[in-house]
MARBA-3410 file (N, C-alpha, C, O; in Angstrom, 1 decimal):
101
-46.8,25.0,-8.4,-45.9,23.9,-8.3,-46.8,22.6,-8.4,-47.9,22.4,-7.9 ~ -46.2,21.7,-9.1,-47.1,20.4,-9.4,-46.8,19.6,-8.3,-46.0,20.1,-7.5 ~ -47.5,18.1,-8.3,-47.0,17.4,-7.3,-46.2,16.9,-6.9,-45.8,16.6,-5.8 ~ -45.4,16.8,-8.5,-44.0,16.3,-8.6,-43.1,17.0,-8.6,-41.9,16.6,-8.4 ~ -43.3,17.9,-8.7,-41.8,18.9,-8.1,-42.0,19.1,-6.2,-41.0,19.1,-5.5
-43.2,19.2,-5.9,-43.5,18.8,-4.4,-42.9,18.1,-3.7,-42.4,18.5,-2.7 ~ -42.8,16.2,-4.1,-42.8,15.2,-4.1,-41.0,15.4,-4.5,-40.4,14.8,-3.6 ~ -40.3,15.9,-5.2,-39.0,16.0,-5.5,-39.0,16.9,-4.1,-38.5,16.2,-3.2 ~ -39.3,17.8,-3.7,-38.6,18.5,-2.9,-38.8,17.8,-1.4,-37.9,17.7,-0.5 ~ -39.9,17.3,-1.3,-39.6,16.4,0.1,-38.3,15.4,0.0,-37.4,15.3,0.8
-38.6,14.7,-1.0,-37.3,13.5,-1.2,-36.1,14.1,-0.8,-35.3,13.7,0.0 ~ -35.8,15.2,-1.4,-34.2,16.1,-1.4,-34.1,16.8,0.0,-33.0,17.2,0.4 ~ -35.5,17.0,1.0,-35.4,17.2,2.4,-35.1,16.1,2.9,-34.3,16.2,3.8 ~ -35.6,15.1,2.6,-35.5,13.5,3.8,-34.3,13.3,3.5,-33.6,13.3,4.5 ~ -33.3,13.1,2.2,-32.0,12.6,2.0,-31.4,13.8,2.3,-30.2,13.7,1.9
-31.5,15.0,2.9,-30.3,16.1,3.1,-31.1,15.3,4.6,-30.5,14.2,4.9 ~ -32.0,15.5,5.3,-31.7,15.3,7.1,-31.2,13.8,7.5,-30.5,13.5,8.5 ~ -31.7,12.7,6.5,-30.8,11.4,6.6,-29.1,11.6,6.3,-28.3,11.1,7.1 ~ -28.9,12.4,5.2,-27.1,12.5,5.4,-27.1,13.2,6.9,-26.5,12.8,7.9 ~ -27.6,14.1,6.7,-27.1,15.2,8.2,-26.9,14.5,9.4,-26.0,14.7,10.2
-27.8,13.7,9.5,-27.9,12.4,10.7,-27.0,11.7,11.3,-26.6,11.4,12.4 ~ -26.8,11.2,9.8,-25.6,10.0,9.6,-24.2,10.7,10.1,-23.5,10.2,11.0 ~ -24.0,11.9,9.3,-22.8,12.5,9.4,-22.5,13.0,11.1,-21.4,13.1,11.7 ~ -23.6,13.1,11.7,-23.7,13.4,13.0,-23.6,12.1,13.8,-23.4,12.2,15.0 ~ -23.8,11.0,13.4,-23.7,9.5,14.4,-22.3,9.3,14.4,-21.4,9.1,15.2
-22.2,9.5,13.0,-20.6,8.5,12.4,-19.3,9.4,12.9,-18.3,8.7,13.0 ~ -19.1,11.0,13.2,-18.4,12.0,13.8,-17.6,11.4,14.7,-16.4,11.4,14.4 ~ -18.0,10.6,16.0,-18.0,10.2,17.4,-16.6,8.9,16.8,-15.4,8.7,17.1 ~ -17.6,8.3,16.0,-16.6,6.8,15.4,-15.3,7.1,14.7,-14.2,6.6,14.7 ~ -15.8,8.3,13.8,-14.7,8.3,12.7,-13.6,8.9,13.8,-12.4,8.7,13.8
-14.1,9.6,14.6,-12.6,10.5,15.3,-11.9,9.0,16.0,-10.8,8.5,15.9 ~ -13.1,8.7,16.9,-12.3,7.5,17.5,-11.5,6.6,16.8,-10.9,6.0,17.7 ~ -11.3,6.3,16.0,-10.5,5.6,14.4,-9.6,6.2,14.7,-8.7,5.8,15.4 ~ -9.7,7.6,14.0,-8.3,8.3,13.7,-7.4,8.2,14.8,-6.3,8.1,14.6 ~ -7.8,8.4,16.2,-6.9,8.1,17.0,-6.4,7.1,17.7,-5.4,7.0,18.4
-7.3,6.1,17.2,-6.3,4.9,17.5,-5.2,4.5,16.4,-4.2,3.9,16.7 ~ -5.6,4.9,14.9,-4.6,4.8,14.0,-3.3,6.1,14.8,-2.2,5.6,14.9 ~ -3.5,6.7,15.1,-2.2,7.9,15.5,-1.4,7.3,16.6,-0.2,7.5,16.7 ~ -2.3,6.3,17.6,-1.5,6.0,18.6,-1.1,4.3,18.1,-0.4,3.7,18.9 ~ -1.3,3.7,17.0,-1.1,3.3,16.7,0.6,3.2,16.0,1.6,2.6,16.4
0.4,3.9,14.8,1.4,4.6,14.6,2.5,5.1,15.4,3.6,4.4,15.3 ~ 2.5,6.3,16.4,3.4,6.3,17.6,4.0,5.2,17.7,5.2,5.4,17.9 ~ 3.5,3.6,17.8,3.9,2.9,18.6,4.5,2.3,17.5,5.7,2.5,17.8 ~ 4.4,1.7,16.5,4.8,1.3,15.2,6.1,1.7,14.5,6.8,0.9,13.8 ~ 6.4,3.0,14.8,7.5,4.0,14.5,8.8,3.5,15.4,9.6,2.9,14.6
9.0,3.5,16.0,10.8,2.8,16.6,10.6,1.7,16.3,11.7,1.2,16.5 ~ 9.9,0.5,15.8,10.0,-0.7,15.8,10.6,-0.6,14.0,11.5,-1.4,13.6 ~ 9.9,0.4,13.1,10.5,0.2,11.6,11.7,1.2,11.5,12.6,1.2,10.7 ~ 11.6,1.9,12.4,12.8,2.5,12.5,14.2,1.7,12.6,15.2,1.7,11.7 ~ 14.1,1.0,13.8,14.9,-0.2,14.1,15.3,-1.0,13.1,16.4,-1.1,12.6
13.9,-1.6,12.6,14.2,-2.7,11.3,14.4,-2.0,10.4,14.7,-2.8,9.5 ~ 14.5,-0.7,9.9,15.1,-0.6,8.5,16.6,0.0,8.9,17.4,0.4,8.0 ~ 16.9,-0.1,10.6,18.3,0.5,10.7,19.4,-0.7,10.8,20.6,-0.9,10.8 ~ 18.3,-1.4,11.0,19.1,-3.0,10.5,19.3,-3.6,9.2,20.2,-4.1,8.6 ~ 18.1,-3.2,8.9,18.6,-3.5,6.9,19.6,-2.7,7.0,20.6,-3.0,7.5
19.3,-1.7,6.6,21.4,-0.9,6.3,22.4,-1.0,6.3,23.3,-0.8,5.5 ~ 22.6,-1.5,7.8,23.4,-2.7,8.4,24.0,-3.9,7.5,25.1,-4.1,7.1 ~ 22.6,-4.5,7.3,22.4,-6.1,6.4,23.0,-5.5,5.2,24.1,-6.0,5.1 ~ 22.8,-4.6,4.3,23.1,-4.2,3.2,24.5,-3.9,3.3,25.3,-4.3,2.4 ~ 25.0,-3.3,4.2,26.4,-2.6,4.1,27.4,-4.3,3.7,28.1,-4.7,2.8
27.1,-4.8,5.0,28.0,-5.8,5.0,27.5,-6.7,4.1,28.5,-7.3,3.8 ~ 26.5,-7.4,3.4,26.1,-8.3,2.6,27.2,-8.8,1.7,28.1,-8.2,1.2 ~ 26.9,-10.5,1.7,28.2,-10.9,0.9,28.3,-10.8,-0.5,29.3,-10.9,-1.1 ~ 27.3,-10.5,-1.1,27.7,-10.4,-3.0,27.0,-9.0,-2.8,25.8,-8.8,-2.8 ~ 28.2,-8.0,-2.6,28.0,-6.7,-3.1,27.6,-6.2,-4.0,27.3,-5.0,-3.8
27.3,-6.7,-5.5,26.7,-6.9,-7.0,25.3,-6.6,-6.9,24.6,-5.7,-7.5 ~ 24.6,-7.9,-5.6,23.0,-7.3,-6.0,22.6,-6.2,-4.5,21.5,-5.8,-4.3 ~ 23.5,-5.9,-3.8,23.6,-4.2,-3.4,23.6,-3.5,-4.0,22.7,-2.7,-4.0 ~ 24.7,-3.6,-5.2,24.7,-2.4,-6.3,23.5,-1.9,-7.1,23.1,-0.8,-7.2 ~ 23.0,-3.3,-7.8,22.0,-3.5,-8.7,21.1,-2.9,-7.8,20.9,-1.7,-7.9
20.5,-3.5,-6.9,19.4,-2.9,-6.3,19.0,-1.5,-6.0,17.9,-1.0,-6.1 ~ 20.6,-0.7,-5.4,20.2,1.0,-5.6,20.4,1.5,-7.0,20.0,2.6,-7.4 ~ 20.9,0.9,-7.6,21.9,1.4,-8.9,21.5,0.9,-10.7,21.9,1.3,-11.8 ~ 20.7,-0.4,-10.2,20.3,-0.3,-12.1,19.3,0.3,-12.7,18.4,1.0,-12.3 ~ 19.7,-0.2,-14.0,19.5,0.8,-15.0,17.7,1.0,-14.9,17.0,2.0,-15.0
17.1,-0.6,-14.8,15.5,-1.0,-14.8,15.2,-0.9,-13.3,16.1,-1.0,-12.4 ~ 13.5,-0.6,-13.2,13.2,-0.1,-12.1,13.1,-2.0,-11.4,13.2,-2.2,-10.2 ~ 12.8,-3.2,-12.6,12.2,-4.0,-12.7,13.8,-4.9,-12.0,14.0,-5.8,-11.1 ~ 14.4,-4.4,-12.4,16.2,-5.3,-11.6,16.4,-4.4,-10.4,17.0,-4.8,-9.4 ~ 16.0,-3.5,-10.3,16.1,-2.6,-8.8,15.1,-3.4,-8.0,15.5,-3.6,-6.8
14.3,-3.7,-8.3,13.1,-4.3,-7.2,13.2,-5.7,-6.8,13.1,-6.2,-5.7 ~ 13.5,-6.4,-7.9,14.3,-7.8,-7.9,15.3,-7.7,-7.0,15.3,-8.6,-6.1 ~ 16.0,-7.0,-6.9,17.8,-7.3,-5.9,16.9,-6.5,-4.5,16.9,-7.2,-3.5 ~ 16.4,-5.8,-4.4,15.6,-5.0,-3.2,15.0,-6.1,-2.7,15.6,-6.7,-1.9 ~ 13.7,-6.6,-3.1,13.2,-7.8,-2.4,14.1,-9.2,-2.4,13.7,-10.1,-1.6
15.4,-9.5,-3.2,16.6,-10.4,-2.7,17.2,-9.7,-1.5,17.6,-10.6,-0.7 ~ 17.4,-8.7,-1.2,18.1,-8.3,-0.3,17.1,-8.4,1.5,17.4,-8.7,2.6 ~ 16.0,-7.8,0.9,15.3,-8.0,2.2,14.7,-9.6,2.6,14.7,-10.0,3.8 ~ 14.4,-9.9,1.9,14.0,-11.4,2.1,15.3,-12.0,2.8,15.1,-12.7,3.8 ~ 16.4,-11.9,2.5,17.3,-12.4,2.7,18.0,-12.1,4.5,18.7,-12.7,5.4
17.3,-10.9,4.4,17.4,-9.9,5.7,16.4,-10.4,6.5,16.8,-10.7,7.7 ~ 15.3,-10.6,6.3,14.0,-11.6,6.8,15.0,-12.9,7.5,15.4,-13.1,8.7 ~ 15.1,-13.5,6.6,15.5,-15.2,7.1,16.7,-14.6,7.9,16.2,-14.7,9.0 ~ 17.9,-14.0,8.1,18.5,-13.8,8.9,18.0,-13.3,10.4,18.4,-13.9,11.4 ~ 17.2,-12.5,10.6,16.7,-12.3,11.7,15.8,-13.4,12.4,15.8,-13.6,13.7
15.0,-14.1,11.5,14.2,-15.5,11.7,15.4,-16.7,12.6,15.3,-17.4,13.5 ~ 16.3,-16.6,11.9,17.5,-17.4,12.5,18.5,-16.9,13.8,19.2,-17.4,14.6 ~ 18.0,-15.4,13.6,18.6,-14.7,15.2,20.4,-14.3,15.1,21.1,-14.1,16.0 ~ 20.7,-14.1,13.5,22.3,-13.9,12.8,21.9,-12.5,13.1,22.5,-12.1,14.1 ~ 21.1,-11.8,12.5,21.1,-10.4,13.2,20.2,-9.7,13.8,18.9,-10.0,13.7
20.8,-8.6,14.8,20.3,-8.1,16.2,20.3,-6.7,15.2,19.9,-5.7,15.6
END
């Protein structure tokens, strides 16, 4: 074995017990993450619940039934997203104003 294949094999020992290391520090962090995103979530969940049970609401009764339609119903994905973000923006400023509960 030359020196360089020697010299290759220690390097590929130091970088396998440096990941091993890391992967062993960072375990502790990365779980702690995940559960605060989970209880995060939990908590997050009845609040869009709510608000999109109020769009529905907003949408059912909305006054120009047209860009209702368009929004679930045309032909482009590009006029569907157009009347979708008219409809919720519009749903936005009503709650900002306190019209709907």
């Amino acid at each position: 074995m030359t020196e360089y294949d020697e010299a290759m094999e220690r390097f590929k020992q130091a970088v396998s017990d440096m990941v091993q290391t890391m992967a062993e520090k960072l375990q502790p962090v990365i779980q702690t993450m995940a559960e605060m995103v989970a209880e995060t979530m939990k908590q997050i969940r009845p609040v869009l619940k709510a608000l999109m049970g109020g769009f529905t609401y907003y949408c059912k009764y909305y006054g120009n039934s047209r860009v209702v339609h368009l929004a679930l119903h045309a032909k482009k994905a590009r006029v569907r997203n157009k009347n979708r973000n008219r409809l919720f923006n519009d749903y936005l400023k009503a709650l900002q104003r306190g019209v709907v509960r």
